[in-house]
N, C-alpha and C positions, 0 to 999 in steps of 0.2 A: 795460831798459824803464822807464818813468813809472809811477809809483805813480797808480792811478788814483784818481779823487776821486770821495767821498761817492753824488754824481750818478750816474758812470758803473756804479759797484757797482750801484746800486739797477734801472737798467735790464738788468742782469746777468740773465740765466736759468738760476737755478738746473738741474742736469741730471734734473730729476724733472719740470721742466715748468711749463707753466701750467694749474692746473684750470679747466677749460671750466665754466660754471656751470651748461648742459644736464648733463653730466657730475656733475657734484657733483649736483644735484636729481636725478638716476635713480639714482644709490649710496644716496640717501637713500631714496630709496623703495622701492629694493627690499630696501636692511636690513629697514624698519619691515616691510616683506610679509614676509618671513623670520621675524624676529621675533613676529610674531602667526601665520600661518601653519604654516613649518615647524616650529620650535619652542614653537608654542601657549603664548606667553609674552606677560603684560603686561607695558606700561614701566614699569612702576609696580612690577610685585614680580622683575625680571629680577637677574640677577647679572653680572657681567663677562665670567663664562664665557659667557651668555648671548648676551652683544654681540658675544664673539669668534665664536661659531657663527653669526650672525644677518652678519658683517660676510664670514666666511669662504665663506657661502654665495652672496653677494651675488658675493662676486670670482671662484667657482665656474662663476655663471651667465654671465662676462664667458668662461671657459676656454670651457665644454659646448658654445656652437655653434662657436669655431676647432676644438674638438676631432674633432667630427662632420666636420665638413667636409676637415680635414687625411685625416683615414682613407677618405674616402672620393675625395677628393684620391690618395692612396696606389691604393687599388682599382681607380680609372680607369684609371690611368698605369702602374699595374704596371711597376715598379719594381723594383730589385734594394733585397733586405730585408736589411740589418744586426739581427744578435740579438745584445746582448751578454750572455751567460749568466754570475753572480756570487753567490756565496752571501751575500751581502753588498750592500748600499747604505745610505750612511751620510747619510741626506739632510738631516739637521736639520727647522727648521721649514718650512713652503711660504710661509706667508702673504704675509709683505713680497715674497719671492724674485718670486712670480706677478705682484704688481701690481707690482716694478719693469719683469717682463718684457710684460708686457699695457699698460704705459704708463697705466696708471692711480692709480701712488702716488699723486700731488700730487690727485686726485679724492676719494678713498678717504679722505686725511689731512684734507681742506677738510670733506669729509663730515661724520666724524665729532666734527671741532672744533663746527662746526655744532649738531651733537645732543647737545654738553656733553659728548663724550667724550672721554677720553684715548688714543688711539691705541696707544702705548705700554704702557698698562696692560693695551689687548686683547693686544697681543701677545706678549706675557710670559703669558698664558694658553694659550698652544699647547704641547702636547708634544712635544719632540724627538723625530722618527722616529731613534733611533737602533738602527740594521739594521745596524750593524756595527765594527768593534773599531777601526780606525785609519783609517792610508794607504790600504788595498786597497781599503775600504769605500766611504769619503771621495771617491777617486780614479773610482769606480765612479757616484758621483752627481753628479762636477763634468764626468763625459763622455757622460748623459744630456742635459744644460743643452749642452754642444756640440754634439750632435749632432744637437738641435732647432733650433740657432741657425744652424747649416749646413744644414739644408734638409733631413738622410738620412733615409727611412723606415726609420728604427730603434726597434729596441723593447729595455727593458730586463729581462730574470728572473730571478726571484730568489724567495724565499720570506718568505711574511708571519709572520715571527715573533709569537706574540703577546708574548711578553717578550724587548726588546733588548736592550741594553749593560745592564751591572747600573749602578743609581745608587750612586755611591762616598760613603759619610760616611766621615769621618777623627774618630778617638773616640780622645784620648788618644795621637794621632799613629799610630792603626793606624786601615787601612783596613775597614771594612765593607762588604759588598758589602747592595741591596737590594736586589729584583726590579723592574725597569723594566717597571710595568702600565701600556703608554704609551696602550693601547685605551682606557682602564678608561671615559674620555667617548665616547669613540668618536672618527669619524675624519673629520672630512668631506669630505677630498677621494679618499676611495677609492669604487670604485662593484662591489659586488658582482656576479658575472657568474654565478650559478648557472648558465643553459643552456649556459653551454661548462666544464660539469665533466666530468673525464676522468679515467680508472681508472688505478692504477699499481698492479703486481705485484710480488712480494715471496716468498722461498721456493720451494717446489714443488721441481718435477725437471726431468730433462729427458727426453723420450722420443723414440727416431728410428722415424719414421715413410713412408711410402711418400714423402709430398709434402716431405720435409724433420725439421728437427727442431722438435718443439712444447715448448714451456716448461709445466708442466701442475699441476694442483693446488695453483694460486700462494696467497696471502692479497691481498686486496684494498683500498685506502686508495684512496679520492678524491681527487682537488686540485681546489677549490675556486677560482678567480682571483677577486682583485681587481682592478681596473685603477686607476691611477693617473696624472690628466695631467701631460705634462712640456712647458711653451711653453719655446719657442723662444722668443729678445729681441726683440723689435719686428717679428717677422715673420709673427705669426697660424698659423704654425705650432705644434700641440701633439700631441707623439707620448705612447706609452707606456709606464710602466713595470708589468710585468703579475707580480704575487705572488700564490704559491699557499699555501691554506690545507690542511691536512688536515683530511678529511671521514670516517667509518667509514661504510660501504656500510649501506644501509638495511635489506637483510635477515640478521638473523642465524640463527646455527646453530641448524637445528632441533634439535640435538640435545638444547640448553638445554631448549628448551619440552617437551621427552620428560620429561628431568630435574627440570623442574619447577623449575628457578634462572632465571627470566625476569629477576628483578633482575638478577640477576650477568651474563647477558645483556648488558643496557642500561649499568650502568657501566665493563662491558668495553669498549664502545665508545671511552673515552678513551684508551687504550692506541695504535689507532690515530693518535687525532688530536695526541698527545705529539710526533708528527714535525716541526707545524711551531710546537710549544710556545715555544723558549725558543732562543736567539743562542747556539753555543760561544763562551765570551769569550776564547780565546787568539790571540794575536800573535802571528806568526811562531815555532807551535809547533806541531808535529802529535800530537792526542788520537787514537789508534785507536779510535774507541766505534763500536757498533753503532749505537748512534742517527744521531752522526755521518753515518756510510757512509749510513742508510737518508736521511737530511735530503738529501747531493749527488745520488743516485737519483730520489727522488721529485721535486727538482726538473728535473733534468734529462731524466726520461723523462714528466711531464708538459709540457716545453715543448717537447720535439721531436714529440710527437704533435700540438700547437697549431702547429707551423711546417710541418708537413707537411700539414694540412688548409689552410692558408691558402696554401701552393703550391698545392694542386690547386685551391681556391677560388677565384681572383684576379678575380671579376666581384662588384661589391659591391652587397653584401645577399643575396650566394647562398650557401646551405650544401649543393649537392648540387656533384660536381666535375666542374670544367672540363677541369683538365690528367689528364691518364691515364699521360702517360709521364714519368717520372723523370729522363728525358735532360737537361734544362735547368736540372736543381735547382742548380748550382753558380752558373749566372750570374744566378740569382734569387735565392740565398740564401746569405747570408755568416753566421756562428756563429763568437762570438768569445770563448775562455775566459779568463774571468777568473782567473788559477794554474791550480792543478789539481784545486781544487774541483769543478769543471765535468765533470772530463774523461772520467766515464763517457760523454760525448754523445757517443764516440767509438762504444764496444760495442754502444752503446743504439742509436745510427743504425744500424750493420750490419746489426745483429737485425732494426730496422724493415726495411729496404734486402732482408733475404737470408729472413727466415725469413716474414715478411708481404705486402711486393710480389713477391717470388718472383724476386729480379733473381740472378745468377751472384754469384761472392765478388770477381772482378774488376771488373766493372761498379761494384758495388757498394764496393770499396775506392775505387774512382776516384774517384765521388762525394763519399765521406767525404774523403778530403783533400783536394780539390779547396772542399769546403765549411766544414772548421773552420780554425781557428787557435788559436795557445797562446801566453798572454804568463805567461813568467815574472817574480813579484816577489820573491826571494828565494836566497840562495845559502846561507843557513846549513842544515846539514846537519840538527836538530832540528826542520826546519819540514816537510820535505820531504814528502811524503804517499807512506806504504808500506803498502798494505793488506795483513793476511795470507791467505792464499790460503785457509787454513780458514773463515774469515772472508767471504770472496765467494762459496765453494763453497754457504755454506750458504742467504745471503740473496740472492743472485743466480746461482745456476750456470750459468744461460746465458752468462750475459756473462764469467763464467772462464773456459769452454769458447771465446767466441770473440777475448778476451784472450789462450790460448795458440795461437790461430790465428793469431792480428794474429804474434804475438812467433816462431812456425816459420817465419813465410815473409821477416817479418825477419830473421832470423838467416844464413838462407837466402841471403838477396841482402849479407848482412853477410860470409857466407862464399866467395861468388861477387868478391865485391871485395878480401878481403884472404884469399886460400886460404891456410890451414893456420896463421892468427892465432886458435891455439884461446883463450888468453886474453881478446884483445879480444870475443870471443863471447861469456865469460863476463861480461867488464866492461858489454857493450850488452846484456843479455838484460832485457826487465822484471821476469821474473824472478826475484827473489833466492834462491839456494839455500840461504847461510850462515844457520845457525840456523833459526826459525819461517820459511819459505817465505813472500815477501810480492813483490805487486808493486807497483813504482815507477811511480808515475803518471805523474811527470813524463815517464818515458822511452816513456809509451802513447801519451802528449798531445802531444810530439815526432812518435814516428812517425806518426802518424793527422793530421798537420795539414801545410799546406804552407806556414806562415810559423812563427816561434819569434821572438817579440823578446824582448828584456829594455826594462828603463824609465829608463835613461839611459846615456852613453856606455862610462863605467866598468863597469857592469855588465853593458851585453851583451858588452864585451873579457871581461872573465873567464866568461863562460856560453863564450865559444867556445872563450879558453885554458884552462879548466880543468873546470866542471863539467858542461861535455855538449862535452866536447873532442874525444871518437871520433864522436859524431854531428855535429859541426862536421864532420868530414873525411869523414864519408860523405855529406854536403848541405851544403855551405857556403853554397847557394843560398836557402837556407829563413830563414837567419838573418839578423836586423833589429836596429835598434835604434830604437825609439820615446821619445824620453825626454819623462816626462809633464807634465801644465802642471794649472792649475787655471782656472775660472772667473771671467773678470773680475766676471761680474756679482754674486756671491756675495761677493766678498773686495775689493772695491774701491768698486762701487758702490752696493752695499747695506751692508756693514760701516762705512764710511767714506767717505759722502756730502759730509762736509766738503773732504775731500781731493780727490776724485770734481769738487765744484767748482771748487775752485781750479785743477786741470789742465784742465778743459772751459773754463773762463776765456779760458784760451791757446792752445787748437791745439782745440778744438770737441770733439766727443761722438764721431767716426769710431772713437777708441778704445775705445770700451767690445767692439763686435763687429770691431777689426782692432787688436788691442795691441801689433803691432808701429809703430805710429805713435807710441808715449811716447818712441820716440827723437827725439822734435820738441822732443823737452824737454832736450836735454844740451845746448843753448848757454846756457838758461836757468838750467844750474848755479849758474855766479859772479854772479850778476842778483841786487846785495841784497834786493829788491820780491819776488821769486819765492820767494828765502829764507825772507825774513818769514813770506810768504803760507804757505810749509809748516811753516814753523816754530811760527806760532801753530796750525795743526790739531794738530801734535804735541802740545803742552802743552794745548790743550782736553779732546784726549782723552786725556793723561795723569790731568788733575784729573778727568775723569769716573769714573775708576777707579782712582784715589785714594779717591773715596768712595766705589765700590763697597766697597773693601778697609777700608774704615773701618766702612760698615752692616755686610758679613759677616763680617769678622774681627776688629773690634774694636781693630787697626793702625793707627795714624797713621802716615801714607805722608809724606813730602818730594819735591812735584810736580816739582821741579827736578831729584833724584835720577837718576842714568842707570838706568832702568826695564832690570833684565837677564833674559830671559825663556828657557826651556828647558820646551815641552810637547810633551808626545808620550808615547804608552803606555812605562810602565817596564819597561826592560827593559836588561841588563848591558850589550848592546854600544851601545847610546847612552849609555852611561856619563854617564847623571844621579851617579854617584857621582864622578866627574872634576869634575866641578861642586862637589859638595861638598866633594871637599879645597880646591876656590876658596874658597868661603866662609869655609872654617874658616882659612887661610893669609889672611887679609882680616880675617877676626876677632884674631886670633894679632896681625897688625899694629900693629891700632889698639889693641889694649892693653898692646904693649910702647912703644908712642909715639903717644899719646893725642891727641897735640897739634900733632901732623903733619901737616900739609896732604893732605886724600884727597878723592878725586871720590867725592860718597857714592853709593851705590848702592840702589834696592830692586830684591832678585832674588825672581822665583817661578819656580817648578815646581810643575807641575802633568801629571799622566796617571794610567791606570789600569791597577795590578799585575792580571795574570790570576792570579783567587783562589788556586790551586794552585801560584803561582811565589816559593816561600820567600825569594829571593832581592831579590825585586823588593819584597816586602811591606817584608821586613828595609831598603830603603836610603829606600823612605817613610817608614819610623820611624826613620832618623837623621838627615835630613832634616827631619821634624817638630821631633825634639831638637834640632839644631842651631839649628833658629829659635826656638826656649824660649828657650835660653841667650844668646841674642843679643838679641833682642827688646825682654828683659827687662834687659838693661844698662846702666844709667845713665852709666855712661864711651861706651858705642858711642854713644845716643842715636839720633840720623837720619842718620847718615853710614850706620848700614848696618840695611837689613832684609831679612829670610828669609820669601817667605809661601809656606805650598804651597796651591795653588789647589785645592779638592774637586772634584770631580767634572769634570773636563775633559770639555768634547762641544762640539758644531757649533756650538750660541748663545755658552757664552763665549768659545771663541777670537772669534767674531764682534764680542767685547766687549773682549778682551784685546789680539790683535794690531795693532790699530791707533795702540795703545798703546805698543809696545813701542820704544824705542832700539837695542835688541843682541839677536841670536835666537843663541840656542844649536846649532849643528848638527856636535856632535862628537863622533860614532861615529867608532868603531877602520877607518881608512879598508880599503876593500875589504869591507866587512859591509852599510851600508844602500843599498838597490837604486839607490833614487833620494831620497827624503824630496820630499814636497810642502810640510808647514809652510814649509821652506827659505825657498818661492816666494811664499807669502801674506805673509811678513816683509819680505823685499824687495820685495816690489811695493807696499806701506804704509808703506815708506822709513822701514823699520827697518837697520842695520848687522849684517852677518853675522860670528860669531867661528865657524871650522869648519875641519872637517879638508877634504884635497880626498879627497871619496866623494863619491858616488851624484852628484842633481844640485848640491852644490856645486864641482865640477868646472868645471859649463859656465857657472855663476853666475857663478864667477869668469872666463871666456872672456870673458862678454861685458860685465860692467862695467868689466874690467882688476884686477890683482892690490891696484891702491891704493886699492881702493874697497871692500874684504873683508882683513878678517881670518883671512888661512890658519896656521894652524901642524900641527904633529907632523906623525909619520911618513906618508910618499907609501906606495900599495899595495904597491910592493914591496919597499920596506924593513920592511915588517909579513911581509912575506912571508919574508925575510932573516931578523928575527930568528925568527919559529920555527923556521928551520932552526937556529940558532946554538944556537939553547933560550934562554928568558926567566927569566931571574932577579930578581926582583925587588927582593929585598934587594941586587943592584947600585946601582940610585935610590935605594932607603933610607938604606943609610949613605951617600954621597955627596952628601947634602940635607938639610942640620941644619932646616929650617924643613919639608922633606916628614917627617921624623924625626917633628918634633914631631907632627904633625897626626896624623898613622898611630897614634902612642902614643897620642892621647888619646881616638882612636877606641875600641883596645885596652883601654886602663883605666879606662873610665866614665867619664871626664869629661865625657861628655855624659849620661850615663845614673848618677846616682851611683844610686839607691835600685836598681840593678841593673846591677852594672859587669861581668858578662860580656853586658848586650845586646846588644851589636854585635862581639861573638869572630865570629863566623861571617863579618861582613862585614871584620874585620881577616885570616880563615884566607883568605878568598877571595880577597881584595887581596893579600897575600905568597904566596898557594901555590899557586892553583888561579885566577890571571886568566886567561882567553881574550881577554880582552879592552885588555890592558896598558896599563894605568890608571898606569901611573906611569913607564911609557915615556916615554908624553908630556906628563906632571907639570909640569916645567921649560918646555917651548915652550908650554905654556899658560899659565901663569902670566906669562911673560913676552908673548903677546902682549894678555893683559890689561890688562898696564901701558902699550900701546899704542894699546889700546882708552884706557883713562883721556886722555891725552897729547890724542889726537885729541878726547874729547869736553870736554875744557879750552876748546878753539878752535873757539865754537860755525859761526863760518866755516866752516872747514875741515868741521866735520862735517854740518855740513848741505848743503855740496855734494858731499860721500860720496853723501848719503840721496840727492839728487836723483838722482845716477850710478844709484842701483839704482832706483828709480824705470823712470826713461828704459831704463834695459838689461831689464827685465822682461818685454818683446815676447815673447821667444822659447819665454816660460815658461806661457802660453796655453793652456789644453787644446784650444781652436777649432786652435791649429796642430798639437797632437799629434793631433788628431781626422780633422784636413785630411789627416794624411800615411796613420794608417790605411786611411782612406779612399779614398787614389789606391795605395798602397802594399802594402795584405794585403787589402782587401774590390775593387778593383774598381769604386768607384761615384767620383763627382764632386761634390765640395761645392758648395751653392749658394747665396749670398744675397739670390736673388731674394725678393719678398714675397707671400704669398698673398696672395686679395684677403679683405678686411675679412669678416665675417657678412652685413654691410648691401651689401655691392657683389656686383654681380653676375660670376658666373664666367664666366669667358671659355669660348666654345665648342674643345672640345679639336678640335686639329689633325688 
């Protein structure tokens, strides 16, 4: 194609629009109403934060009547209801996200230039909602934004923490954790709903009674809801995400006011409300705490009391019930868990189902798995969730007692299908006998639901060959695979608006709500014009984070550098520490030959060690060291820099990845489920270096193998060598340049003023890897040298970036959301448009 001229640009339409100028004069005026108004502020002594409250409320009023009418839209139509149930949503900021979806950016931005503001500098005043630790979280708020955008009356639950993700400062190359008081201004897009607060039970006994069994002399906690809109992209549809607070019940023990401690009364009250205090920060790791246990309960037996009143409900604006019979709950109402966080909503509906509607255990089973499902994210055997049975007996005994109901009449039909497999009995019990008595959630959340996915192709193969292999063979029917996608509108069109235009240039905006159309773009690979066109977004937003790296860290960055990036929470089997033998094997280089032609590199990493993980702390702090030592070299110079990025969350990858040249995606294959960063990197036509796991598998399916960077071991050659046994000093002495590096780890040479600080991460590396980091030493380093080679021949590598580009359709969460949807709920996605607040609704059929 022709390079277009000056002219043609300028009549171009950017993908945010034209601000209407009615549009822009009502943004303005209802800021300044806000402004004096809600926030009883003059112009004249306002603050930033001010103008962000005053501009967030303004875009509020733009959500409040889709949102009214979407719900009640839902009421009429009575609908079958998706609930995705999650301890977790990791949503970042709302502000831009709403007016890219309400089609009001270019209004909002016109606006406030208008009124001398900076747009930008409101924006940077929002707090990140950050509700959650990584993938699952993250995963959990880019498939609210689908399912808005598809039309489902779905609702999001989850728990309103008041402190999220901890904010990480790095002090001396160790991490800090600090509490994330993300309320502490408050919040304005959530809308408190005191009249549908609803009691949750805790403790007691159980006692059998004439009519059944009663749960009895429980302790009592509140949940409290928030609501929170979620639009849908250009379609006036806004569903919700509904977080619960804890509340302590209003009246306390009289026994206090006997006692005459009225005080100790009232601040007892916090004990209670500690449940929906504060975020567990670990990853892919299970804490047994009581808190914990009581955090997945209280949310999940306040939201099935809320999805049980709104069944029987279904005429809007009515709280008294319409449905009386239970029979149709399945095809009205879909419950989707997020792991197995969720997955008391199993015990918990029974109990409602058998001990309260008074239905039989059959009837009542039916419904339950007719009505949930269970998506597993994880195969590592330390994430897994095993509660101890002493531990449920005490804070929940009902739901023990019908925990080992569910698991006798399983066993039952376990032993009716394979008679006289007294092992397999023991292997499927949820049960665990060995040691403290605990049971396996995953194996409740299996049986009690009628779908089981995993989240990419690779990982639901081993969920059926290995870790739910006897439940594979007693339902093979149940098992799915959904591999997950992300939100165009988050990672593409709002991250990276530059890019965003250059492709709506040539095949129009259809993409933003159908991504499988970027394959319009692979003839436009070899197309110098098209090249260009991405090639200068790349280096604009290199240079913009260049100086980010220059204000925060005091780095002079080299914008031409191949920018190499690796973020994601730390943790051993993404072996951030494989990386760092790169770096220091890349350092080693260029000081035995200084003068050597080298494709410079700035690499970061950045994520956040869970406080309690010795391991992950220890490889931030040689990582930190290694980037001292390099930094500061006046031989390396700008061929090479180490930054680690502080506090990884939702805004700076917003700020990072579009940024990047090369994404890091290599875990020990056969460990990570699926990875989503994978997908934001490649679809912002960054180059992948990675193992084939989780979804780099299907990445490389659909761009083709010359278009990624694969190396080390395939699943079951990882699987091969633990059978063989891993040795590591095998690679050691075998690799005079791995030699060195591993040595210098060993003997302080990164660490002199304490040269055993990384003993533990050299004992772990030679004695105790799971994750054999120097297995695949060699295939990485050598395809890094390939990586170099390619980004020599800016050609070449920018019709790489195009390929993934164009091949990133499939990585959608609107498609992963599409298939849920016709595939484990039951409903039909739809992209029809509601009509506007101002148009009138059409009389229902």
């Amino acid at each position: 194609m022709s390079v277009q001229s000056d002219a043609d640009k300028r009549k171009q339409i950017s993908v945010r629009g034209i601000a209407q100028v009615e549009n822009v004069a009502n943004v303005k005026k209802s800021f300044n109403r806000h402004l004096h108004y809600t926030l009883v502020k003059d112009r004249n002594v306002s603050t930033v934060r001010d103008y962000f409250f005053a501009l967030a409320h303004t875009v509020k009023d733009h959500l409040v009547s889709r949102w009214i009418r979407t719900q009640q839209h839902y009421y009429e139509k009575d609908p079958k209801r998706v609930y995705y149930l999650s301890l977790e949503f990791y949503m970042g900021r709302t502000l831009t996200n709403t007016t890219v979806n309400l089609g009001i950016q270019s209004a909002c931005d016109e606006a406030m230039y208008q009124l001398g503001l900076d747009i930008e500098e409101l924006e940077e005043m929002e707090e990140d909602a950050g509700l959650g630790n990584g993938g699952l979280g993250r995963l959990a708020a880019c498939f609210l934004d689908s399912m808005a955008t598809l039309g489902l009356a779905a609702y999001g639950y989850g728990i309103r923490y008041e402190y999220g993700i901890f904010a990480q400062r790095i002090r001396n190359g160790e991490q800090l954790e600090e509490p994330d008081d993300w309320l502490r201004f408050g919040n304005p897009w959530e809308k408190a709903r005191p009249e549908f607060t609803l009691p949750v039970n805790f403790y007691g006994h159980v006692e059998e009674t004439p009519e059944g069994k009663k749960w009895v002399n429980t302790q009592v906690v509140f949940a409290l809801p928030y609501d929170n809109p979620i639009p849908g992209y250009k379609n006036n549809v806004v569903n919700t995400m509904r977080l619960w607070s804890a509340k302590s019940p209003q009246d306390f023990d009289l026994r206090f006011f006997n006692d005459g401690d009225y005080i100790q009364a009232v601040l007892d009250r916090n004990l209670a409300e500690n449940i929906s205090r504060v975020l567990y920060p670990n990853d892919n790791f299970f804490e047994g705490k009581e808190l914990r246990l009581k955090q997945e309960y209280f949310m999940v037996a306040a939201t099935l009391q809320d999805i049980v009143r709104r069944f029987k409900s279904s005429k809007f604006g009515s709280r008294e019930a319409v449905r009386t019979s239970l029979d149709s709950f399945p095809e009205k109402v879909a419950i989707q868990l997020n792991d197995t966080h969720p997955s008391l909503a199993i015990p918990e509906l029974m109990r409602i189902l058998v001990d309260i509607e008074g239905l039989s255990w059959e009837k009542a089973w039916d419904i339950t798995t007719r009505t949930c499902a269970y998506t597993n994210h994880t195969v590592l055997p330390e994430a897994l969730e095993r509660w101890p049975v002493s531990m449920l007996n005490s804070i929940l005994p009902r739901h023990l007692q019908i925990i080992y109901e569910i698991n006798h009449r399983h066993l039952e039909n376990v032993a009716k299908r394979f008679p006289g497999d007294s092992d397999r009995l023991r292997r499927m019990s949820m049960v665990e006998e060995e040691g403290e008595k605990r049971v396996n959630m995953a194996y409740l959340a299996i049986v009690g639901s009628h779908a089981v996915n995993g989240v990419a192709q690779i990982h639901s193969d081993i969920l059926k060959r290995d870790l739910f292999h006897d439940f594979y063979e007693m339902n093979p029917e149940k098992f799915l695979n959904k591999t997950n996608g992300i939100t165009p509108r988050r990672w593409l069109l709002l991250c990276n608006s530059a890019l965003a235009d250059v492709i709506a240039e040539r095949i129009g905006e259809d993409w933003i709500s159908h991504l499988d159309q970027l394959v319009q773009l692979k003839p436009l690979a070899e197309d110098p014009a098209f090249q260009r066109a991405v090639q200068t977004v790349k280096q604009e937003n290199k240079m913009k984070v260049a100086q980010y790296l220059q204000k925060e860290y005091g780095v002079n960055v080299n914008p031409a550098s191949l920018f190499d990036i690796q973020v994601k929470r730390i943790h051993e089997y993404k072996r951030q520490l494989m990386n760092a033998l790169h770096i220091i094997t890349l350092y080693n280089r260029i000081k035995a030959n200084p003068r050597a032609p080298i494709v410079p590199r700035t690499i970061m990493i950045g994520g956040k060690a869970a406080p309690g993980y010795h391991m992950a702390k220890k490889i931030i702090k040689l990582i930190c060291s290694v980037g001292q030592v390099i930094n500061s070299d006046p031989i390396v110079g700008d061929k090479l820099k180490v930054i680690y990025l502080e506090n990884y969350r939702v805004t700076l990858a917003e700020k990072i990845i579009p940024a990047a040249d090369l994404s890091e995606q290599i875990s020990t294959a056969g460990t990570e489920a699926s990875g989503t960063g994978n997908m934001k990197f490649m679809l912002n036509g960054a180059l992948t270096i990675g193992t084939l796991d989780g979804a780099n598998v299907e990445m490389a399916e659909e761009m083709g193998m010359e278009n990624i960077f694969i190396f080390g071991m395939k699943e079951n050659e990882v699987e091969d060598l633990k059978k063989r046994g891993y040795n590591a000093f095998d690679y050691y002495n075998a690799n005079a340049e791995l030699k060195q590096v591993i040595d210098q780890i060993a003997s302080g040479f990164f660490s002199p003023n304490n040269p055993d600080e990384f003993r533990d991460i050299y004992n772990n590396l030679m004695y105790h890897d799971r994750f054999f980091c120097l297995a695949d030493y060699d295939d990485y380093i050598a395809a890094q040298e390939k990586v170099n080679e390619a980004y020599k021949d800016q050609s070449i590598w920018m019709k790489m970036c195009i390929h993934n580009i164009a091949s990133s359709g499939k990585f959608s969460s609107d498609r992963t959301i599409a298939e849920y949807a016709r595939e484990i709920w039951g409903v039909e996605p739809s992209w029809e448009k509601l009509p506007a607040p101002h148009e009138p609704v059409e009389e229902s059929k």
